[in-house]
C-alpha positions, 0 to 999 in steps of 0.5 A: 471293562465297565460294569453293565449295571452302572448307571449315568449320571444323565439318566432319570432318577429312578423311585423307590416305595416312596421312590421304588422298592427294590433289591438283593440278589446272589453269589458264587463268593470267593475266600476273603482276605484277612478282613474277612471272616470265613468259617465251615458253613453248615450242610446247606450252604458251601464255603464260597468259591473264588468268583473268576477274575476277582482280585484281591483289594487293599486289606480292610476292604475286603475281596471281590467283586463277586460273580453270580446270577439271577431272573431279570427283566429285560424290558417292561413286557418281556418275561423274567430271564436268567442274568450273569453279573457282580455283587460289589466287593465285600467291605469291612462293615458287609455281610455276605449272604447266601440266598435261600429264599426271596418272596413275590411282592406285587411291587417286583411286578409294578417296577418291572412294568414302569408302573412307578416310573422308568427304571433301568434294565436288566433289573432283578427284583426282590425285596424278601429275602432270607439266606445264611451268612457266608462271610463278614467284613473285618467290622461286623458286629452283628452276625457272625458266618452261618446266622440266619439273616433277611434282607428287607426293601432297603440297603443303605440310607443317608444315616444322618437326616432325622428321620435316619437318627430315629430310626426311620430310614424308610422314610429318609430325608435324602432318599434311601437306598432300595433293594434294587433299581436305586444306585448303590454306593458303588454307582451301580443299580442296586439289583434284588433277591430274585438270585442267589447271592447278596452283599448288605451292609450289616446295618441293614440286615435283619436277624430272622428269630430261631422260630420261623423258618428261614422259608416263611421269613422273607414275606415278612420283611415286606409284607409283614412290616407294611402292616405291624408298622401303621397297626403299632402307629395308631396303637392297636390294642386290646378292646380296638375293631380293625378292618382290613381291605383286602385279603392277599399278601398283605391283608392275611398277614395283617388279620393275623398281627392285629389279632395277635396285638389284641383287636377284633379284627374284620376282613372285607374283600370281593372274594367269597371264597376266601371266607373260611381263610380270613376266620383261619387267620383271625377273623371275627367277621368277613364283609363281602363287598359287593356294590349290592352289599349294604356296609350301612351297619357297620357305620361308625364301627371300626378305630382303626381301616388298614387298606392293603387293597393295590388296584383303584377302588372307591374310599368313600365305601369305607371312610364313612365306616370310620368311628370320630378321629379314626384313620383309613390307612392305605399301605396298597400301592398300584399304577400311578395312573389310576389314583384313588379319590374320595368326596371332599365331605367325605372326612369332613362329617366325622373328623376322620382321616386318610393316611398312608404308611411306608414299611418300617425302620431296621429297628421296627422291621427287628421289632416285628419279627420278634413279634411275630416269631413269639406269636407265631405269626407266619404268611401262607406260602407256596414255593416255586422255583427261580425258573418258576417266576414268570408262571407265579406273576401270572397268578398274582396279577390274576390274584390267585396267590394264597398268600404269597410265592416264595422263591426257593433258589435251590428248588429245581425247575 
């Protein structure tokens, strides 16, 4: 019987965060054969049980395909709801992770509702996912059965263009593989963590450090690597002044990186009642940006504008608060229909520049967790359960998150 998820070859190439963000999902596993690895898992996580109708595959490829489940969308505008489908059989190179949490990024709603372009449905969206290893290939290297692991925007890449060699396979010559809504090795779409079970090849999968709870990593691997990346790019350090556009999933996050890296940090928002939480997060200043608010003083102030903001806004309010040679990066993406634009004088007077930035490599995103496990930099979460997924898109188009839901797969509705 042909698998529901697999795509034809006729249909539109789908996007990925330079294309789509995508990927993840669950696992009701089965015991593997002798080239896989599997061992007593620890209170949280039980021994995979045989998925129904799994049979074995040739030694060294593993076994499966696994059956588990998710929240998908069905369409543009329906609500997320339960799906039944397979993870790919474990190869000799995969791990097996037993998903425990999965963050709600912006970008899970935007792919859902075509906002980057079509996809195919059903789709499971998540792109931050946290679990514990269940079972390895015959190859793996990196983990071993019960290490604490995520799963960030990407799967899989060509491994071969330039920018995969220097370890920049977030921006791959030949289009990474996202997390979900891209096809997958096996010609099926890629299907996200908003699930129970997922299968990564080990190159992909992220070690999560001892010091952050297993709940608050997954915002990391999307969030919190969106903003470490172009922070590190343009060198903020000691004695530099950021600021930071916006102040919701991303921006309180990148307060507290550029903090922690040795900056004066600023936040500028449109919510004064988020004040007190931008000072909680490493503040030196709060800009309220209202049209009636003169940013004059502030003119030549800042190295380094990290824009986190997702929704049409005006640049030329900001560029101008750039000092000589410095960059506006803009890492907030929204509906491709509403492009930001800004004056053709408006980088021209002071040499200053507009530059976007894409997530970060497996090496990078491991470099950022380390980081920030030292630092203990972690996002503020709220937990809901996977029956609570509509609900909490609610809130994030209404931009009442602080800061970020975080999917809790065994919390019951």
């Amino acid at each position: 019987m042909k698998n529901q998820n697999s795509i034809s070859e006729h249909r539109p190439r789908t996007w990925d965060r330079r294309q789509f963000l995508a990927a993840g999902a669950t696992m009701l596993a089965a015991p593997l054969l002798s080239a896989v690895t599997v061992r007593a898992q620890s209170r949280e996580v039980g021994a995979p049980e045989a998925a129904a109708g799994s049979s074995p595959t040739p030694l060294g490829s593993g076994n499966g395909p696994y059956s588990t489940e998710g929240m998908a969308g069905y369409s543009e505008t329906s609500p997320l709801k339960l799906l039944k489908f397979e993870r790919r059989t474990l190869g000799p190179k995969d791990v097996a992770i037993k998903i425990h949490y999965c963050g709600v990024c912006h970008s899970d709603i935007h792919t859902i509702h075509g906002d980057w372009g079509k996809i195919q449905y059903p789709q499971i969206v998540g792109h931050e996912i946290a679990g514990e290893v269940v079972a390895i290939g015959s190859s793996v290297s990196k983990f071993d059965v019960g290490s604490r692991v995520g799963v960030g925007t990407m799967v899989n890449s060509c491994r071969h263009c330039p920018e995969c060699l220097r370890g920049a396979e977030n921006y791959c010559e030949n289009g990474n593989t996202q997390t979900y809504a891209s096809k997958d090795r096996d010609r099926t779409i890629t299907q996200g963590g908003y699930s129970k079970f997922i299968v990564v090849d080990e190159d992909f999968v992220l070690r999560i450090p001892d010091s952050i709870d297993l709940s608050e990593a997954g915002p990391m691997l999307c969030a919190g690597i969106t903003c470490y990346s172009p922070l590190r790019h343009w060198s903020v350090a000691p004695g530099k002044k950021v600021a930071v556009l916006g102040l919701g999933g991303l921006g309180h996050l990148a307060i507290q990186l550029a903090t922690a890296m040795g900056a004066e940090a600023t936040v500028i928002t449109t919510s004064p009642d988020k004040t007190k939480d931008a000072q909680r997060f490493g503040a030196k200043d709060v800009l309220i940006n209202k049209p009636e608010v003169d940013f004059s003083r502030y003119k030549r102030a800042f190295d380094f504008i990290l824009d986190t903001i997702p929704y049409e806004h005006d640049l030329d309010r900001f560029i101008p608060l750039l000092k000589r040679d410095a960059t506006l990066c803009r890492v907030g993406v929204g509906k491709l229909t509403t492009p930001n634009q800004y004056g053709q004088m408006t980088t021209v007077l002071n040499r200053t520049a507009l530059a976007g930035s894409n997530t970060g490599g497996i090496r990078e995103t491991q470099d950022m967790l380390d980081f920030c496990g030292l630092q203990k930099i972690k996002p503020q979460i709220t937990k809901i359960s996977m029956d609570g997924i509509n609900d909490a898109w609610s809130k994030v188009i209404a931009k009442q998150a602080r800061y970020r839901f975080v999917m809790d797969i065994n919390m019951k509705a």
